[in-house]
ZAMARGU-4260 file (C-alpha; in steps of 0.2 Angstrom, whole numbers, plus 5000, padded with zeros to 4 digits):
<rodrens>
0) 5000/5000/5000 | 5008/5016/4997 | 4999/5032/5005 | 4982/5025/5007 | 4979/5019/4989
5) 4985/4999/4983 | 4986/4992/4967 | 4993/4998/4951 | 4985/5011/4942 | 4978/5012/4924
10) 4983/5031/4923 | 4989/5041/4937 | 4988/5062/4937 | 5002/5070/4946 | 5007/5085/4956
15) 4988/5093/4946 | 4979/5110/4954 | 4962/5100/4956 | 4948/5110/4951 | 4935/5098/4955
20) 4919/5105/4948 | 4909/5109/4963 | 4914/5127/4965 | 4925/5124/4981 | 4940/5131/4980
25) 4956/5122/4973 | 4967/5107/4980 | 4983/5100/4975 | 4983/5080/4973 | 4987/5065/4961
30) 4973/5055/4953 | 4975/5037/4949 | 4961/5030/4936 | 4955/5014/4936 | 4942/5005/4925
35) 4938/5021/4919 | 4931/5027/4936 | 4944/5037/4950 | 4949/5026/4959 | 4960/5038/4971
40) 4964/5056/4978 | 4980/5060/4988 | 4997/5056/4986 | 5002/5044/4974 | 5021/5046/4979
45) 5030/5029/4971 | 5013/5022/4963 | 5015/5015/4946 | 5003/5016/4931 | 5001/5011/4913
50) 5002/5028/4912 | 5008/5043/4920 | 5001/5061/4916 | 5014/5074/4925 | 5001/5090/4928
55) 5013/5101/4937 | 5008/5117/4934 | 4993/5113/4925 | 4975/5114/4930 | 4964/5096/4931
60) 4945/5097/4932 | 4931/5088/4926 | 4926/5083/4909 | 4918/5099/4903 | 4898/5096/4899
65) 4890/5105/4885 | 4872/5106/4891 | 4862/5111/4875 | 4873/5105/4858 | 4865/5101/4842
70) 4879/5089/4838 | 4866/5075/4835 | 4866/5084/4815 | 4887/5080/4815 | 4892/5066/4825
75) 4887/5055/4811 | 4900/5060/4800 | 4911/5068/4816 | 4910/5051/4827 | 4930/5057/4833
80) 4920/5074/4839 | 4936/5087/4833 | 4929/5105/4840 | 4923/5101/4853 | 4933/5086/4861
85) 4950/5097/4857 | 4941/5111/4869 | 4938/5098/4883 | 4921/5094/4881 | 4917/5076/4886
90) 4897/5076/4886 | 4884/5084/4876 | 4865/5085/4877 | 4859/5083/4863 | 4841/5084/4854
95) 4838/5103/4860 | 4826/5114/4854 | 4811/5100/4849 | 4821/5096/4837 | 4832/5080/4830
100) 4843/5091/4818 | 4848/5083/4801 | 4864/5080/4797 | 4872/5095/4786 | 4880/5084/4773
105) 4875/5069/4762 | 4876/5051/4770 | 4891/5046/4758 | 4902/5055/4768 | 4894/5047/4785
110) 4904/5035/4797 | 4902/5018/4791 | 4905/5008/4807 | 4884/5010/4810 | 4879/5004/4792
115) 4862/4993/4795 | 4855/5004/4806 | 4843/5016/4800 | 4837/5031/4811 | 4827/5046/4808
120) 4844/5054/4804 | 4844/5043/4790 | 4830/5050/4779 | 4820/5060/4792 | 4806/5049/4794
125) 4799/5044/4810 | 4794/5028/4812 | 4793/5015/4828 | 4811/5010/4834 | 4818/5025/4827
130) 4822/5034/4839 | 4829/5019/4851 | 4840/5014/4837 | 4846/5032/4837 | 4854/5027/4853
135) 4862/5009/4847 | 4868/5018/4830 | 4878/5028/4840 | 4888/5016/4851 | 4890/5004/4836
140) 4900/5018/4828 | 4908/5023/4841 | 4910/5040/4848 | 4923/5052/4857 | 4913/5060/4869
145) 4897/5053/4879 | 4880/5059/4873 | 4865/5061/4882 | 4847/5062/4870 | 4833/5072/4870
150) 4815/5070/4864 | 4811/5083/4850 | 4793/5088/4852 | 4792/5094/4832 | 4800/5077/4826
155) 4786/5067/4835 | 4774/5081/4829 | 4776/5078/4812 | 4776/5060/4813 | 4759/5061/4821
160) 4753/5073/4805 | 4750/5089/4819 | 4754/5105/4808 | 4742/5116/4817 | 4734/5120/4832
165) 4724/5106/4835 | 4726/5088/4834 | 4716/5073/4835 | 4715/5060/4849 | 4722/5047/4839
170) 4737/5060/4833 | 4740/5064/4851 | 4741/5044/4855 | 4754/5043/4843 | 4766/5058/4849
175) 4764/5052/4866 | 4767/5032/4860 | 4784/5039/4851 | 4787/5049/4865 | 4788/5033/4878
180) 4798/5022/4864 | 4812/5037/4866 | 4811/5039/4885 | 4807/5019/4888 | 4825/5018/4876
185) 4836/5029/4889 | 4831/5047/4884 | 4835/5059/4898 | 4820/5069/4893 | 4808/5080/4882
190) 4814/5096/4871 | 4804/5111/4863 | 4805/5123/4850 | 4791/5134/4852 | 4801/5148/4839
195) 4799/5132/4825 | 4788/5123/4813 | 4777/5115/4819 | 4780/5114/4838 | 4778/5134/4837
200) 4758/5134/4833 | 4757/5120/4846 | 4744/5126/4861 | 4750/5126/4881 | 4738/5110/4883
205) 4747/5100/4870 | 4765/5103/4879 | 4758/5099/4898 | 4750/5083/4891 | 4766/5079/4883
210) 4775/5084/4900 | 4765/5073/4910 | 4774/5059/4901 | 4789/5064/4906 | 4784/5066/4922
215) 4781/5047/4922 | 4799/5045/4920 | 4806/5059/4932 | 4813/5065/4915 | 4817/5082/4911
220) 4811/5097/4900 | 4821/5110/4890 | 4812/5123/4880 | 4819/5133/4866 | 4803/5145/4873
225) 4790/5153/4861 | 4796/5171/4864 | 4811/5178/4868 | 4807/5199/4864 | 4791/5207/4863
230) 4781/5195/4873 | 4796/5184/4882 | 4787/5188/4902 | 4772/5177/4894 | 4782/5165/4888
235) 4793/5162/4904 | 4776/5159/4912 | 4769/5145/4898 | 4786/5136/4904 | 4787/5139/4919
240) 4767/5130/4921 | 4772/5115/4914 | 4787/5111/4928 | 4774/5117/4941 | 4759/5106/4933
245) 4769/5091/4931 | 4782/5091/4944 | 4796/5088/4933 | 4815/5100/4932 | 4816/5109/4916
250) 4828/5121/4908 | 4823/5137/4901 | 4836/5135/4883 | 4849/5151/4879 | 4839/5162/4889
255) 4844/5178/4882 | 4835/5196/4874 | 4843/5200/4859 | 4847/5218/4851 | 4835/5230/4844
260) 4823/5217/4845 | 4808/5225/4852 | 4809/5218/4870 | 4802/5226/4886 | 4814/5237/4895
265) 4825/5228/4907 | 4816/5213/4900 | 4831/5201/4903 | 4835/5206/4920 | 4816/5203/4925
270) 4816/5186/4916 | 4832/5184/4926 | 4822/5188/4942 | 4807/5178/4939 | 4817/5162/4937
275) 4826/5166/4956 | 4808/5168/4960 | 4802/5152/4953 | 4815/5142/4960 | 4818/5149/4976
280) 4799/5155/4981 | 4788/5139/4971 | 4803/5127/4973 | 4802/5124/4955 | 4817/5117/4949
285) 4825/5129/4933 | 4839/5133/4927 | 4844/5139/4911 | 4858/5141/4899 | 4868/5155/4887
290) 4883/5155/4875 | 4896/5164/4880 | 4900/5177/4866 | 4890/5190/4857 | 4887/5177/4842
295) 4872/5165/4841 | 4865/5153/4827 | 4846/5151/4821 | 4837/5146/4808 | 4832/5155/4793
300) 4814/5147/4791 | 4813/5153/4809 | 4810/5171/4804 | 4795/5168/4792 | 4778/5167/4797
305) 4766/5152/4800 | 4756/5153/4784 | 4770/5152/4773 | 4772/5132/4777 | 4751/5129/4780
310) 4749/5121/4766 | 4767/5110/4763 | 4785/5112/4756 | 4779/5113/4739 | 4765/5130/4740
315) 4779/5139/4752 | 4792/5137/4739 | 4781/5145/4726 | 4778/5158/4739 | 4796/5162/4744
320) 4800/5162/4722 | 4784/5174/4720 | 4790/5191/4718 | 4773/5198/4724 | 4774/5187/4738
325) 4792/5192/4742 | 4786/5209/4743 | 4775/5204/4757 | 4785/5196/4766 | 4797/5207/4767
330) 4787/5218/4781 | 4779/5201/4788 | 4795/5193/4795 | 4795/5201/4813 | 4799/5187/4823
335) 4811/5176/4830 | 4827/5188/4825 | 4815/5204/4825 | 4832/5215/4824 | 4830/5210/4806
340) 4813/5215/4801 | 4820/5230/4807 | 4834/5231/4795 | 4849/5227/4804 | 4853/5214/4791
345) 4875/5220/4794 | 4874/5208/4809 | 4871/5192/4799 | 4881/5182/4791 | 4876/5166/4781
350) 4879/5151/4793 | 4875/5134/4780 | 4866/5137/4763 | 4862/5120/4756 | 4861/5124/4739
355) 4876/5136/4740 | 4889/5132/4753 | 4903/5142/4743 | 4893/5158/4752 | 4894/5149/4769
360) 4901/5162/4783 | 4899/5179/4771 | 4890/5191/4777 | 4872/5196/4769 | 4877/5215/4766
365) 4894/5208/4757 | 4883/5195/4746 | 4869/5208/4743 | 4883/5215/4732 | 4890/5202/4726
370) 4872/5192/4720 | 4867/5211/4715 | 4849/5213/4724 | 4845/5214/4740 | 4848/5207/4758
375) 4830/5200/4758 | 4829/5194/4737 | 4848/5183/4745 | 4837/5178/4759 | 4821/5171/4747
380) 4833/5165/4735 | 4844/5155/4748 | 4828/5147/4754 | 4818/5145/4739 | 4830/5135/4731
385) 4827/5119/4745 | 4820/5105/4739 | 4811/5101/4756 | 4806/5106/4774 | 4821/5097/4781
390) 4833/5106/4768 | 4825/5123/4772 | 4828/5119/4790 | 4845/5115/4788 | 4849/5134/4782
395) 4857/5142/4797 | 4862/5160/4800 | 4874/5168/4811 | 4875/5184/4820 | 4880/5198/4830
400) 4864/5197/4846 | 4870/5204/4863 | 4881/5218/4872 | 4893/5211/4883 | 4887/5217/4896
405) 4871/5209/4895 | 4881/5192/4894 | 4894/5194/4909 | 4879/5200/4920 | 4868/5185/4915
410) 4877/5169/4908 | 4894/5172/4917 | 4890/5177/4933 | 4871/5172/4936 | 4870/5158/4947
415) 4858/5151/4938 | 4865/5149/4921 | 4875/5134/4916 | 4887/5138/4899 | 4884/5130/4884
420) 4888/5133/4865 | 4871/5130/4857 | 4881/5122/4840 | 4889/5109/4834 | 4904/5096/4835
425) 4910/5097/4818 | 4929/5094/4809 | 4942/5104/4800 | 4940/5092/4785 | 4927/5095/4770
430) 4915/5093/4767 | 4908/5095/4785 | 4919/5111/4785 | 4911/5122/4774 | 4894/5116/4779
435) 4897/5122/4796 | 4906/5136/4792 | 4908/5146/4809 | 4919/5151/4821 | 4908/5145/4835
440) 4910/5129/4833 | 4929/5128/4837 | 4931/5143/4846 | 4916/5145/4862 | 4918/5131/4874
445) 4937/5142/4875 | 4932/5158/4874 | 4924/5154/4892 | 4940/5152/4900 | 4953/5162/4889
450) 4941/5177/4891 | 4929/5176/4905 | 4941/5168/4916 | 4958/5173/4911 | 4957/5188/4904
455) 4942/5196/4911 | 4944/5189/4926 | 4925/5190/4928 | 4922/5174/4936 | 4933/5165/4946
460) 4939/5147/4937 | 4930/5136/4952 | 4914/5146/4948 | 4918/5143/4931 | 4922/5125/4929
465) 4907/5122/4942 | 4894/5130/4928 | 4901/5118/4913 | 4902/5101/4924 | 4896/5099/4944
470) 4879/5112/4938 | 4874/5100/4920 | 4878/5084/4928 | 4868/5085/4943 | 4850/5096/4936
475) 4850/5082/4920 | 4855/5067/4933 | 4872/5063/4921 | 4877/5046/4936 | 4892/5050/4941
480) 4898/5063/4930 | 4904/5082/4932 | 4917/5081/4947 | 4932/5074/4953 | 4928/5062/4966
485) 4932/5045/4968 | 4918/5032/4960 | 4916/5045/4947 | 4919/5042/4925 | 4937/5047/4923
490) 4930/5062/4911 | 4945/5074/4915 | 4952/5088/4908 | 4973/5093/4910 | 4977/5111/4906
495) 4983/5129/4908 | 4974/5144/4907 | 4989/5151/4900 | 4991/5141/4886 | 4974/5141/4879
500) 4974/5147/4863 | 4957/5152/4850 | 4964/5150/4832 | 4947/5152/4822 | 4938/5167/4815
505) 4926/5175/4803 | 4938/5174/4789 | 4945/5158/4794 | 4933/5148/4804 | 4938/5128/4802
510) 4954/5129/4815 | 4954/5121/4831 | 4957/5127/4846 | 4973/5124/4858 | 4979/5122/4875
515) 4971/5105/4879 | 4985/5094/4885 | 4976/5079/4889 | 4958/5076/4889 | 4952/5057/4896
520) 4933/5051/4893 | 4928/5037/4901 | 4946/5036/4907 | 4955/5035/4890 | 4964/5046/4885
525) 4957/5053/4869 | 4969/5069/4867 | 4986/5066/4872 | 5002/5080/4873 | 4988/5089/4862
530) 4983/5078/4850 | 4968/5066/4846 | 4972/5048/4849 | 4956/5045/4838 | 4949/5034/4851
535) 4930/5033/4852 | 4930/5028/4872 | 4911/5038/4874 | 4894/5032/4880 | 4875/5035/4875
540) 4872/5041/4893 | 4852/5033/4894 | 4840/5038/4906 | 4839/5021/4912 | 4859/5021/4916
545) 4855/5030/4934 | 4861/5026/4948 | 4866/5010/4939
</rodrens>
């Protein structure tokens, strides 16, 4: 025995400044890994390992937890998890914002090592065992980083054939039968996108029934809300009901107030207040979510309204060729990103058009000149060439939504915010590259620390590591996840603050991040002195996996 621990070690972490993700300060101790749990905390003096990581100097925490990602579009071609796992991200909830996102490029450049399983990924159908073999499809290929699912409320509207307001009993048996086959398969919950066809014309009674289900699982339920500017009080308060109706925990997604976007005064600070309220007055359990720069992503669909997709793909792509009916739309679009119905179109840049991916990542004032028309004719013409809903849907946009000031006061600081990115795990290598042409994809998990924490200094690095590992893994019940404790998944993170290091851009977006010098999921070692080891150690974290 030597100092308390016996045995030899699978991997042992020396001389580390452990940062252990529950926001109490910092120790200094060795780490010895075994079976991919920790196994030890102290002073490994003498012991022997496989392998010895000497962190002298270095910061070791938890594996950091990305707690609303829409990697479940990327992972199929990205099974190694490039952006992200080189920024230390071991987990990823995935799912978000009701919907199952469709993967950006064609299936021949997917991963072959799931062939024979098809899922809704495959060729967006819904259809019974779909969405458990999601789950087997994804530990068949293999995958870098654990992955925890979430049910998208407009996949299994659309499956039921419920575009509008009302539904049917027999429509709302078969949302709530495909809703049990995801949660009865390990799904850790139920997701919304109430800014999104078709969830977005769906009525408060629809969502609670739905939330009852969940409730029968003690899953949980994250809501991309209906309104997050002129009307975002009421909003809060539809969510908010179905936590306190069905008893269940919830997360209110990217809680922010965008911009010039026609908000109430003070409206985020009072949304802010409100969830304090909720969960300290109603003991409702909330918490929510927010990127950490001044960038987001959305959807270009998202902007235009309802009746343009009432009746089907085919009557709203005449409607978005029509130059009449461009003409309308064109003062009819103030929603979602309201700041540009009111003309602040030098904000947004093209984030992934489908039909013309060498405009990816260029801005809409700089292609209005180069296509010669308009912001809003590029806008119709981008969309209007899809062939389908799914292909609409998979036209992104990114741009410039917050102050800074709004962010540090709310995501960084707030108690009640955990940090997430809100994007994908995608690859330096084409095609994936230019189909997700952003910087926030290789850049955000980073930006956290190098500016927040570093630079900034406006939070302190315990705070910090707490928000993006103890905070997600504990409010979506991740089993034995998010600390440094012994028992635990060795999902660990070695590295400096110092030597962190954001190498993408606007102008040059597909570049990886640096700084992490090892990162262990599962207690493999999956980069090691900086680079990808392309092992695929990760787990489909399932509901049904707690306590177990």
């Amino acid at each position: 025995m030597m100092n308390g621990y016996n045995g030899k070690a699978d991997i042992i972490i020396k001389n580390g400044k452990v940062v252990d993700g529950t926001g109490n300060p910092f120790y200094f101790a060795d780490i010895a890994v075994e079976g991919g749990r920790i196994a030890y905390i102290g002073d490994l003096s003498g012991a022997d390992a496989d392998l010895i990581i000497d962190a002298e100097g270095k910061l070791v925490t938890p594996g950091f937890i990305d707690s609303h990602s829409h990697s479940d579009a990327t992972i199929w071609v990205n099974p190694e998890c490039q952006s992200t796992i080189r920024q230390g991200v071991t987990t990823e909830v995935v799912g978000n914002c009701g919907s199952m996102m469709k993967p950006p490029v064609p299936k021949e450049f997917w991963d072959r090592g799931a062939e024979g399983i098809a899922t809704v990924y495959d060729d967006g159908e819904v259809k019974p065992g779909c969405f458990r073999d999601v789950l087997g499809k994804a530990e068949k290929m293999g995958i870098s980083e654990n992955l925890a699912w979430l049910c998208g409320h407009n996949d299994i509207r659309k499956a039921a054939g419920v575009s509008g307001p009302d539904y049917t009993d027999e429509q709302f048996e078969t949302m709530a039968a495909y809703l049990r086959e995801a949660m009865d398969a390990g799904y850790i919950g139920f997701s919304t996108g109430l800014e999104f066809e078709p969830g977005r014309v769906a009525g408060a009674d629809e969502i609670n029934r739905l939330g009852a289900i969940v409730a029968e699982y003690d899953g949980i339920y994250a809501s991309h809300i209906r309104n997050r500017d002129s009307a975002i009080h009421e909003a809060i308060e539809e969510f908010l009901d179905v936590l306190r109706i069905n008893r269940i925990r919830g997360t209110l997604s990217h809680l922010n107030v965008r911009l010039n976007s026609s908000a109430p005064d003070n409206a985020l600070r009072r949304a802010i207040a409100r969830l304090h309220e909720a969960r300290d007055n109603e003991n409702i359990n909330v918490l929510t979510d927010m990127t950490p720069t001044l960038f987001g992503m959305g959807l270009m669909s998202a902007i235009l309204p309802p009746w343009v997709f009432r009746d089907g793909w085919d009557k709203a792509k005449q409607i978005l060729n029509d130059p009449g009916q461009r003409q309308i739309l064109k003062t009819s679009c103030d929603r979602y990103w309201r700041f540009i119905h009111n003309g602040d179109w030098f904000r947004v840049r093209v984030q992934n058009a489908v039909k013309f991916p060498e405009i990816n990542g260029t801005p809409f004032t700089e292609l209005a000149k180069l296509w010669g028309k308009d912001e809003w004719e590029c806008f119709f013409d981008i969309l209007g060439a899809c062939d389908s809903m799914a292909e609409a849907d998979r036209c992104l946009m990114l741009a410039q939504m917050f102050a800074e000031e709004d962010i540090v006061d709310s995501a960084v600081r707030d108690p009640l915010f955990m940090w997430e990115v809100d994007s994908f795990t995608t690859s330096s290598e084409e095609p994936l590259a230019s189909a997700t042409a952003s910087p926030q994809h290789y850049k955000d998990i980073t930006y956290y620390f190098t500016h927040h924490v570093r630079d900034e200094k406006n939070i302190s690095i315990e705070k910090a590591v707490n928000k993006i590992t103890w905070m997600p893994a504990s409010h979506y019940r991740l089993d034995r996840r998010g600390q440094i404790a012994i028992g635990y998944y060795a999902d660990i993170n070695v590295f400096s603050l110092d030597d962190l290091k954001i190498n993408s851009g606007p102008d040059n977006p597909a570049v990886y991040s640096e700084g992490m010098y090892y990162v262990l999921v599962n207690g493999v070692p999956v980069i090691a002195n900086g680079e990808h080891t392309k092992a695929r150690p990760g787990k489909v974290i399932r509901r049904t996996d707690w306590g177990g």
